[in-house]
C-alpha positions in Angstrom: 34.4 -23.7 -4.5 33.6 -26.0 -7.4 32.2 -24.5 -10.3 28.3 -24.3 -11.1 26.9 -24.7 -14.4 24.4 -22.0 -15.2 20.8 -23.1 -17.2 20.3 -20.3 -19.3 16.6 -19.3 -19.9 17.0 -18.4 -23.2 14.7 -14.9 -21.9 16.1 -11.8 -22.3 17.0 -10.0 -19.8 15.2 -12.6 -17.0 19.6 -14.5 -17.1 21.0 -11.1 -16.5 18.8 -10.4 -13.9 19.5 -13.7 -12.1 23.3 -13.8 -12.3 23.7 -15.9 -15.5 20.8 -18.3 -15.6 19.7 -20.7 -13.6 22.0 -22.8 -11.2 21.8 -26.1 -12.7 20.4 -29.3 -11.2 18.2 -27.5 -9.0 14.5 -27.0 -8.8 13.1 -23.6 -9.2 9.4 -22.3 -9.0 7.8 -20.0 -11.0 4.9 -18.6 -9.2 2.6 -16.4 -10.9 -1.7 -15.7 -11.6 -3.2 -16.4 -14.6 -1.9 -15.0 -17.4 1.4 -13.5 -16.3 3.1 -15.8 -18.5 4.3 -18.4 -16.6 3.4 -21.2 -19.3 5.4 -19.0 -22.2 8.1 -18.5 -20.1 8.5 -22.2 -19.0 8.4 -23.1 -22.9 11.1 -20.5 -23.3 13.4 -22.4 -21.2 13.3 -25.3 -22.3 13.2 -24.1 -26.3 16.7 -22.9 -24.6 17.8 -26.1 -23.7 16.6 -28.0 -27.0 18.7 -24.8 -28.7 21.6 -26.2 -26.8 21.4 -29.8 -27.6 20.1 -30.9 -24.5 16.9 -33.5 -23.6 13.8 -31.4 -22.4 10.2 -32.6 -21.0 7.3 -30.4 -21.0 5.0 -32.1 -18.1 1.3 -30.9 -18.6 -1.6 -31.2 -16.1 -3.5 -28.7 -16.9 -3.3 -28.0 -20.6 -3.4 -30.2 -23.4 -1.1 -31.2 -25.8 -2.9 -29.5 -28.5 -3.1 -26.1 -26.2 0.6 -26.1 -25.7 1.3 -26.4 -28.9 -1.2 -23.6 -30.2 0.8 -21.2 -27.5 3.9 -21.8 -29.6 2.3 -21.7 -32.3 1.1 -17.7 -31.5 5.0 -17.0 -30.9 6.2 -18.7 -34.1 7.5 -21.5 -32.5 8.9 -24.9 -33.4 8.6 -27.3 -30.4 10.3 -29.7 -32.2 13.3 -31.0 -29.8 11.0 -30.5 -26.7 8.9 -33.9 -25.8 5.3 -33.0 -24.4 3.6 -35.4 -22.2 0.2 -34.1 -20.8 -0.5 -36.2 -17.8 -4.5 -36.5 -17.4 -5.1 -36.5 -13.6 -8.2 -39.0 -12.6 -9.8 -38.4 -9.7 -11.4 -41.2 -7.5 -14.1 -43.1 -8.1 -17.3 -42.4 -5.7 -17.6 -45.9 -4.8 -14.6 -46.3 -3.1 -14.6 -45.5 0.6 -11.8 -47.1 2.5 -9.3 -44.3 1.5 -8.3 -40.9 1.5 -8.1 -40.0 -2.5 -4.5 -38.4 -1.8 -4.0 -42.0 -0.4 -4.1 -43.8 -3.8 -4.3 -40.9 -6.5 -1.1 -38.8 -5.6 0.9 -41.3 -5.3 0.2 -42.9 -8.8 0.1 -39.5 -10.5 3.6 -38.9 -9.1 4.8 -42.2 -10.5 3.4 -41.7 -13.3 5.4 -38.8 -14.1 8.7 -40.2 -12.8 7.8 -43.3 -15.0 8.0 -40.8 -18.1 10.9 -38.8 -17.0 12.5 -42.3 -16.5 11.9 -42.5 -20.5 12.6 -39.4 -21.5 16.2 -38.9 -19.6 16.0 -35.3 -19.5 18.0 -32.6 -17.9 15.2 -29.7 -18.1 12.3 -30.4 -16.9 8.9 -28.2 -16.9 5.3 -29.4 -14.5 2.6 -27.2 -15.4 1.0 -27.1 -13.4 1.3 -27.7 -9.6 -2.7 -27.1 -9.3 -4.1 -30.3 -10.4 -1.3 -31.7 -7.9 -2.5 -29.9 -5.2 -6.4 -30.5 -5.3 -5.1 -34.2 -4.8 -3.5 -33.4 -1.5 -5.5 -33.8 1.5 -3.3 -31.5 3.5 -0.2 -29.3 3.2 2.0 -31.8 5.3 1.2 -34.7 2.4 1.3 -32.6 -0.5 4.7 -31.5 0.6 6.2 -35.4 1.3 5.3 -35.9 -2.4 7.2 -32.8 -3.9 9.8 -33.4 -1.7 9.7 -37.3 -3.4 10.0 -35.4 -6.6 12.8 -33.5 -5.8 15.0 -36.2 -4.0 14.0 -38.1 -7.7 15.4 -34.7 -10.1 18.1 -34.7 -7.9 19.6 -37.7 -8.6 18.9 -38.1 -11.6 20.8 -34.4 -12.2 17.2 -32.3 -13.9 17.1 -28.6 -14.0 13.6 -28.4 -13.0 10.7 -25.8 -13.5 7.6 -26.2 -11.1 4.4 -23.7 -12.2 2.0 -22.5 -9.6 -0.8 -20.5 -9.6 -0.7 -18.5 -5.8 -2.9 -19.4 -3.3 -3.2 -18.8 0.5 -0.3 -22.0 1.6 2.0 -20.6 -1.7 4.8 -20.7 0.6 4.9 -24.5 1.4 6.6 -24.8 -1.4 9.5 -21.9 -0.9 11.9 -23.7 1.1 11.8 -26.8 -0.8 12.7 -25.2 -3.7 16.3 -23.8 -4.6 14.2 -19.9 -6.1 11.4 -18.2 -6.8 10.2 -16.1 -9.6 7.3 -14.3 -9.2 5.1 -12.8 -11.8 2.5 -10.4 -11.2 0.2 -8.7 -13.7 -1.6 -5.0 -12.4 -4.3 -3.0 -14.4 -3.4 0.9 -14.7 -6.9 2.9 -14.7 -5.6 4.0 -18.2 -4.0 2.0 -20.4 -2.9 -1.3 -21.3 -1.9 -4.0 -18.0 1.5 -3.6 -16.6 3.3 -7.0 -15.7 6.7 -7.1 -13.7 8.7 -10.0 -12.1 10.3 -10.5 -9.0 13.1 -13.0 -8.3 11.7 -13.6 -4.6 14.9 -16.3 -3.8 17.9 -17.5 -5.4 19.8 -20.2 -2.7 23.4 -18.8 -2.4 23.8 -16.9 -5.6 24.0 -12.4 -6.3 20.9 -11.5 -8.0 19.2 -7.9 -8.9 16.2 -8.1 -6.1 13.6 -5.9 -6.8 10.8 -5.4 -9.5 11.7 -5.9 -13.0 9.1 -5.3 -15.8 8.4 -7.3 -18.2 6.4 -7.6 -21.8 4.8 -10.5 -23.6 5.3 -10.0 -27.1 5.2 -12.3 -30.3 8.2 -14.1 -29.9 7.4 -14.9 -26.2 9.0 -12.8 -22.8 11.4 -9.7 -22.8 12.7 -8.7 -19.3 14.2 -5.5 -18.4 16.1 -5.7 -15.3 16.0 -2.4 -13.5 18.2 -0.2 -13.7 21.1 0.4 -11.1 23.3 3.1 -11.6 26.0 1.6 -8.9 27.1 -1.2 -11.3 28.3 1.3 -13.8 30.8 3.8 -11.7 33.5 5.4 -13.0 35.3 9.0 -13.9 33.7 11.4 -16.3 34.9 14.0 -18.4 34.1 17.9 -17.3 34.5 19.2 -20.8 32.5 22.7 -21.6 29.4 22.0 -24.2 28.6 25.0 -26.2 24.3 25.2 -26.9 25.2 27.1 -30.1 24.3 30.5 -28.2 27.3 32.8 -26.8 24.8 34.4 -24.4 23.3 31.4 -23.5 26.9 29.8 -22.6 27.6 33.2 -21.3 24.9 32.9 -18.3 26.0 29.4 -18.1 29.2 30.2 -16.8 30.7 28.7 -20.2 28.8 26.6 -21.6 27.0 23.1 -20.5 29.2 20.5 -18.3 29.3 17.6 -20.1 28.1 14.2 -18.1 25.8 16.8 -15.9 21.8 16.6 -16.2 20.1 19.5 -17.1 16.5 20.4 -16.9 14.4 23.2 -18.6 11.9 24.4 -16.8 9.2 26.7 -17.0 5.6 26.8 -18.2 4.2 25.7 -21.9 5.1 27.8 -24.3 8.1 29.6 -22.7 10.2 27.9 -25.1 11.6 24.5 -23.4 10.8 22.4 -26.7 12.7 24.8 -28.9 15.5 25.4 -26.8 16.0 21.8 -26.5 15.9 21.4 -30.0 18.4 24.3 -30.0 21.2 22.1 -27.8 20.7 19.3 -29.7 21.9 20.7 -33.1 24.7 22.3 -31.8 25.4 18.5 -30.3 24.8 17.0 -33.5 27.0 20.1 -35.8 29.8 19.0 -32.9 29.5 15.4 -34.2 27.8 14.3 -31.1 25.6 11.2 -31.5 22.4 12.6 -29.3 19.1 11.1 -28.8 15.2 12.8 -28.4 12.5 11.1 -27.2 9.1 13.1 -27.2 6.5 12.1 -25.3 3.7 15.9 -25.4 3.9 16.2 -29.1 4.2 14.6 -33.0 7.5 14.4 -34.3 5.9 16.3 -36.8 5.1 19.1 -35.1 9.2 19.1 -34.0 10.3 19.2 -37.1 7.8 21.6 -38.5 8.9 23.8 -35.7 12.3 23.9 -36.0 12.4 24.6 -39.6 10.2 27.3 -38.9 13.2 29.2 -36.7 16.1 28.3 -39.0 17.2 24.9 -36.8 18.5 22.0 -39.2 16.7 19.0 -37.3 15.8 17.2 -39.8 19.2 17.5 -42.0 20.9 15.8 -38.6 18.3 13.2 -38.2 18.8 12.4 -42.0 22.9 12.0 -41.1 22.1 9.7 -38.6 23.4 12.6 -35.8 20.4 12.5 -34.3 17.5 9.9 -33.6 14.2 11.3 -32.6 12.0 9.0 -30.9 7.9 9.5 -30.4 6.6 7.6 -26.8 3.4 6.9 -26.0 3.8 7.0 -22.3 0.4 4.7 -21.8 2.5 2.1 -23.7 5.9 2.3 -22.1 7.0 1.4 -18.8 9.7 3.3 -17.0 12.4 -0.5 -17.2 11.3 -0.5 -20.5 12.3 3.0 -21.2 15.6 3.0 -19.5 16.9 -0.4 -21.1 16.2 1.8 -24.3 18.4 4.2 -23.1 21.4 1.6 -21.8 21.5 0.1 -25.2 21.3 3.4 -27.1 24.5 4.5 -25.3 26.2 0.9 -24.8 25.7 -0.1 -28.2 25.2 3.0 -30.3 27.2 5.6 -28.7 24.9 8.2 -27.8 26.7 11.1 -26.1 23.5 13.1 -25.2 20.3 12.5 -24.3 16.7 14.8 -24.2 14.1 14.4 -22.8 10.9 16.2 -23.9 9.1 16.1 -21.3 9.6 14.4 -17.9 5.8 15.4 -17.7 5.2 13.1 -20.5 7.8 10.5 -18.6 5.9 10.5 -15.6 2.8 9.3 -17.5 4.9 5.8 -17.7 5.4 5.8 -14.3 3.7 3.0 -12.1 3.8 5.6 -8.9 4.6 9.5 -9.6 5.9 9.7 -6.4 8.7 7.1 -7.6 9.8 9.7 -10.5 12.4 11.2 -8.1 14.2 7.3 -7.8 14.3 6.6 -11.4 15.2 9.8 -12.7 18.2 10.3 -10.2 19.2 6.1 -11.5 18.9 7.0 -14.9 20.9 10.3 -14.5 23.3 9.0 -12.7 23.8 6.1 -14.8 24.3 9.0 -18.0 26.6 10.4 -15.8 28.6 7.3 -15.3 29.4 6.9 -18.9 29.6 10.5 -20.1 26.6 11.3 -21.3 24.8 14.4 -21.2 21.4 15.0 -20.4 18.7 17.3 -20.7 15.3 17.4 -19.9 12.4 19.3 -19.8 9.5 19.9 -17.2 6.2 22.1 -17.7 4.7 23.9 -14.9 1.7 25.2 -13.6 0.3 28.4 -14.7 0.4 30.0 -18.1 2.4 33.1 -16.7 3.9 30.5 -13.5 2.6 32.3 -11.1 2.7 28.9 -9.2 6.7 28.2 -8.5 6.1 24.8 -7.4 6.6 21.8 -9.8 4.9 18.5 -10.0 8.1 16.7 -8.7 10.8 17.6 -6.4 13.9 17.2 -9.3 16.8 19.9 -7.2 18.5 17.0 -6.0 18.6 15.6 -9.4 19.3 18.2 -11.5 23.0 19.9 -12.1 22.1 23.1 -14.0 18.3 24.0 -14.1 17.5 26.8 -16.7 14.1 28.8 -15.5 12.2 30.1 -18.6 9.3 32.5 -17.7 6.7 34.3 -19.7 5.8 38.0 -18.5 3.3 40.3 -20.1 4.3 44.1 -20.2 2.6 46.7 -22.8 0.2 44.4 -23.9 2.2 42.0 -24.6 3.3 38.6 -24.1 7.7 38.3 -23.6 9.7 35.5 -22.3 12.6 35.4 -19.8 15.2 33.4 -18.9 17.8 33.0 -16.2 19.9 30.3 -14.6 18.2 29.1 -11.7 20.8 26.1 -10.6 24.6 25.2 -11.9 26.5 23.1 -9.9 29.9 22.8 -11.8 30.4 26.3 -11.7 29.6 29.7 -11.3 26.9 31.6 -13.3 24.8 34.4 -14.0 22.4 35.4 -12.5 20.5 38.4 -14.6 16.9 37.5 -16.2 17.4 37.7 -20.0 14.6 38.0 -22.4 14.8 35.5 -24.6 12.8 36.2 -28.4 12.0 32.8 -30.7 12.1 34.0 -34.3 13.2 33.2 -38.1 16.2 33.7 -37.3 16.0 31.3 -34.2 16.6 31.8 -30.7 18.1 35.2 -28.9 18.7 36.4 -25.9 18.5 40.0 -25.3 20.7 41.8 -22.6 20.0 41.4 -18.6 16.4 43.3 -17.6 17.8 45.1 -15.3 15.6 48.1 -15.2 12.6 45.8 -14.5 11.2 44.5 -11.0 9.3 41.1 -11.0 9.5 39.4 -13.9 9.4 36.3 -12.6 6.0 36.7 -11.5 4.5 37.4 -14.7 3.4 40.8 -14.3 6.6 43.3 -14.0 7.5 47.0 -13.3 9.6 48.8 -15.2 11.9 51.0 -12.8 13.2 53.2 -15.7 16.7 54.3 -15.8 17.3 54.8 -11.8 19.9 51.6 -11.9 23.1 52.3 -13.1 24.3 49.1 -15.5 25.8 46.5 -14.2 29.2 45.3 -16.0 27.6 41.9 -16.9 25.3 44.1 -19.2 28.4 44.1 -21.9 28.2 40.3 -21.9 27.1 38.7 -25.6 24.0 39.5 -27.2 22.4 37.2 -29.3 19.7 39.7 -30.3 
């Protein structure tokens, strides 16, 4: 087959998820409402093409000259190297009778704008917009002669060409003339700032990510990030034992974390899922691990405060550049946002472990909860993939849990899930842990109490001579059961 030269857009993220850029010589339509972006990104491309030495035409019908260049303006901008024609459409006059307007008025606006792309000699072309075109039109069946006129015309004369339109009810006249589609679509959260994603709806004989990819306008114009697919990154991972810095910990873990494996805290606030996170994380670090926290239910602050509090040298790693701490603001971050973070944390920085704190706080970023499930068991996966361990954390309901049920379904996900309780005996308030879930291996299966101190985390020797700790409210059986021979396993405390 002969080779096809690709039209980079100069957007990032937007070439990746078409294949490479653009086929060029083709003409493409970018489809979106107002404000999505669709003006920015067609300045984008051909700011691309000027970067690359090439002739570019920006043909405006619906903004001015002056408007154009107050967009670029906002992005910092030079448009020198792009030529700007704005094409005033004139309707017909009232007087005249005899003809359909789309009888004299397309037509000459058409040839007006081949007239300039006959002076200009461009290879990337940009109408903006297809609306003004379309009023002219006095039916779908005309409208589409003349864009097909345009097209035999780019054709030959070898144009990568950019068509804007606004969507209407007849959107997809245009579809099958065209060689793709891009979509852009803009959605209001009830809370929070709007979300805007893009679609790549067709892409005539070429591999492309389908899907929804989200998208930002920043200063600086569009950022894409493709979605994430896991399948694109397989291969073999290592099964190497991770110590979490506690012997009894790693003791109930069967040895120790599996590295590549996701892990996931659970229990509810304030059984100690922050801290023991924090705990894993340092031992990572002391190892020489390159790990990475993102917190999403508290100020990084309030971490470090914390762990200094119980003895745990965050801070001293973070200052070594062992460990990056990242606050989120989950109203401000979308989940393609978040996990394009994550891809070039470990691609590029060669983070070896990653925490999450708290998938509650992740779902916030979520366009659908019910879609947690998919990109959690993606992003996992994809850490999986390339060795990377993870562990994340998840609140439930109920100060003493007396509610078992979580907000998502994460078994399937997780590989080792570590159940923290709290239970209130004597007056007081304990906590309890126990290893709910470990794939890689076997484990145990006693209920520890676990005590958060100055001295840090402990775990005290299986409760054995208590009944229902796990509901909240336990009875203590005394000394009828004999001890079991995991009760000699270490004790932190």
């Amino acid at each position: 087959m002969p080779s096809i030269d690709y039209a980079a857009t100069g957007i990032p993220g937007l070439d990746h998820v078409l294949g490479g850029g653009l086929p060029g010589q083709q003409m493409y339509l970018v489809r979106g409402a107002s404000g999505t972006g669709k003006t920015t990104l067609s300045l984008q491309f051909l700011l691309e093409g000027a970067r690359q030495g090439e002739t570019v035409l920006y043909l405006g019908t619906s903004e001015t000259e002056a408007e154009i260049r107050r967009i670029a303006a906002s992005h910092e901008w030079s448009l020198d190297g792009v030529t700007l024609h704005h094409h005033q459409i004139r309707q017909a006059e009232e007087e005249q009778t005899m003809l359909h307007p789309a009888e004299m008025e397309l037509p000459q606006t058409i040839d007006a704008m081949l007239a300039v792309v006959a002076e200009v000699c461009p290879s990337r072309v940009v109408i903006d917009s297809l609306a003004e075109i379309r009023v002219l039109a006095r039916d779908e069946l005309w409208y589409r002669r003349q864009l097909m006129q345009l097209k035999q015309h780019f054709s030959d004369d070898h144009c990568t060409v950019l068509l804007v339109e606004i969507p209407t009810a007849t959107s997809s006249t245009l579809d099958t003339i065209v060689s793709g589609v891009v979509e852009l679509q803009q959605t209001v959260p009830a809370f929070g700032p709007d979300r805007r994603r893009l679609r790549v709806a067709k892409l005539r004989g070429e591999d492309f990510s389908t899907g929804y990819h989200d998208y930002r306008i920043r200063r600086g114009g569009l950022e894409v990030f493709p979605r994430l697919r896991a399948a694109d990154y397989r291969r073999e991972t290592p099964s190497a034992r991770l110590s979490t810095g506690l012997p009894a910990l790693d003791t109930m873990l069967g040895g120790g974390l599996v590295e590549a494996t996701s892990n996931l805290l659970l229990g509810p606030s304030g059984a100690g899922k922050s801290v023991l996170a924090s705990q894993i994380a340092v031992a990572a670090a002391a190892r020489g691990e390159r790990c990475l926290l993102y917190v999403f239910d508290e100020r990084v602050h309030t971490l470090f405060q914390r762990a200094a509090g119980i003895g745990l040298p965050l801070r001293e790693h973070v200052d070594a550049g062992r460990l990056e701490v990242r606050q989120v603001d989950p109203t401000e971050l979308t989940s393609g946002e978040l996990s394009c973070a994550v891809m070039d944390a470990v691609q590029n920085r060669g983070v070896r472990m990653l925490l999450m704190d708290s998938l509650n706080g992740y779902a916030s970023a979520m366009p659908e909860e019910r879609l947690l499930g998919l990109y959690l068991h993606e992003l996992t996966s994809y850490l999986g993939q390339q060795g990377v361990t993870s562990i994340f954390t998840m609140t439930q309901h109920g100060l003493l849990a007396e509610r078992t049920d979580q907000p998502f379904d994460l078994s399937y996900i997780a590989d080792t899930v570590v159940l923290l309780r709290l239970f209130e005996y004597a007056g007081q308030v304990h906590k309890a842990a126990s290893v709910y879930k470990h794939r890689a291996s076997g484990h145990e299966t006693a209920i520890r109490e676990l005590t958060i101190g100055p001295e840090g985390l402990r775990f005290g020797a299986p409760l054995r001579r208590f009944q229902g700790v796990l509901t909240g409210s336990p009875v203590f059986l005394g000394d009828s059961l004999a001890p079991s021979p995991v009760d000699s396993a270490p004790d932190d405390g």
